[in-house]
C-alpha positions in Angstrom: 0.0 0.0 0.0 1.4 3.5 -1.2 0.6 6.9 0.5 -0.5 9.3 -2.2 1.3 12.5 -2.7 -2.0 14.5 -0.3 -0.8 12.6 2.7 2.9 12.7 2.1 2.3 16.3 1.6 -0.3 16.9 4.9 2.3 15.0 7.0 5.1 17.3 5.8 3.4 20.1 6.1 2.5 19.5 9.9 6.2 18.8 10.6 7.1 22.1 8.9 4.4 23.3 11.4 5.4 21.9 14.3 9.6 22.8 13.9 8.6 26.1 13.4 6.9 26.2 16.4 9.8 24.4 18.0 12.1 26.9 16.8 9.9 29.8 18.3 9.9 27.6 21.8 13.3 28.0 21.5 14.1 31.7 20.6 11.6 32.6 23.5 8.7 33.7 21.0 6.1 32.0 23.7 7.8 33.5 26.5 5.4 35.3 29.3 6.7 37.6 31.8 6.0 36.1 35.2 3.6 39.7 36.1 1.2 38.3 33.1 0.9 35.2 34.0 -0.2 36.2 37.0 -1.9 39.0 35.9 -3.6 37.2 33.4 -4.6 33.5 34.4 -6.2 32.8 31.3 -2.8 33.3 29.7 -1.2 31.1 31.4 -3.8 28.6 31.2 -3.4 28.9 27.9 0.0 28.4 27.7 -0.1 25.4 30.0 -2.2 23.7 27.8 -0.5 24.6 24.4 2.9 23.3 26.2 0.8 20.0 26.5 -0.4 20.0 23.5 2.9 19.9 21.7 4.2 17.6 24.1 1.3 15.4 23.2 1.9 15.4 19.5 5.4 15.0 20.1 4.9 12.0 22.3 2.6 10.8 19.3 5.3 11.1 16.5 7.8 9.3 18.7 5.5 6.5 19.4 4.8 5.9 16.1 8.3 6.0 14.7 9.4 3.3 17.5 6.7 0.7 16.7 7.0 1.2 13.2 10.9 0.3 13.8 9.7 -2.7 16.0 6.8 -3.8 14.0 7.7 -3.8 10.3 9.2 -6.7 8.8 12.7 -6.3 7.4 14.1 -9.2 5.2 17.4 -10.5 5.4 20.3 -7.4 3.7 21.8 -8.9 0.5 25.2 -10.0 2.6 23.5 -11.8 4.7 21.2 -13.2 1.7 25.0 -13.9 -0.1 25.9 -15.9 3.2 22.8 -18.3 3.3 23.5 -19.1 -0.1 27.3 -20.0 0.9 25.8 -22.0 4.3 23.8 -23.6 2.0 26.2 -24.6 -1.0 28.7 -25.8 1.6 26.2 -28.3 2.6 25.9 -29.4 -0.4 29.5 -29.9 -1.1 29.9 -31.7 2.2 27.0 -33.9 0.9 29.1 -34.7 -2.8 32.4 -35.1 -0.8 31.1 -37.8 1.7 29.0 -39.4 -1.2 32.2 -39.8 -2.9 34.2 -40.9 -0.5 31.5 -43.8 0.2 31.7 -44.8 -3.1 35.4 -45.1 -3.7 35.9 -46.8 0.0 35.8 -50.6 0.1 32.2 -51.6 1.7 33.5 -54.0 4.2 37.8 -53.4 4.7 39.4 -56.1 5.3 42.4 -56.1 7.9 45.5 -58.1 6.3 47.6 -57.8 9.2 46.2 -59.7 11.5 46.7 -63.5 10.7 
């Protein structure tokens, strides 16, 4: 199943959303004084919530990354694929090698030095 190009771009465009955001976190755009936020407890309620908001999101992103990392199947990398193939041709050839030495060795040796 393949996204389409409207989800890829939705999904990129709320990460663009959200780093920005991030990046104003960080230069102190959302800053309050401390005298507004008492001042103004809706403010501050506001900000508390936003705060959790983001954290929420950011929480959800995370989550979802991890258990796709846990949960997808991934196959074997073409090395190891290459090294199976060895394990399993070296079997073979151990197979050949004691075929032919049963063949070429008498069935029932005979000890002549013992009389």
């Amino acid at each position: 199943m393949r996204a389409s190009r409207l989800v890829i771009a939705l999904w990129a465009a709320l990460i663009v959303i959200l780093v920005i955001v991030e990046v104003a976190e960080i230069t102190h755009v959302f800053t309050l004084p401390i005298q507004s936020a008492i001042g103004d407890p809706l403010a501050f309620v506001f900000a508390l919530i936003f705060t959790t908001i983001l954290a929420l999101v950011g929480a959800i992103f995370i989550g979802i990354y991890v258990s796709h990392r846990i949960l997808s199947p991934t196959g074997f990398t073409p090395f190891e694929e290459e090294m199976l193939k060895m394990r399993q041709e070296v079997h073979e050839l151990q197979a050949s090698v004691e075929a032919l030495r049963r063949s070429t060795a008498p069935s029932d040796p005979i000890d002549k030095e013992r009389p």
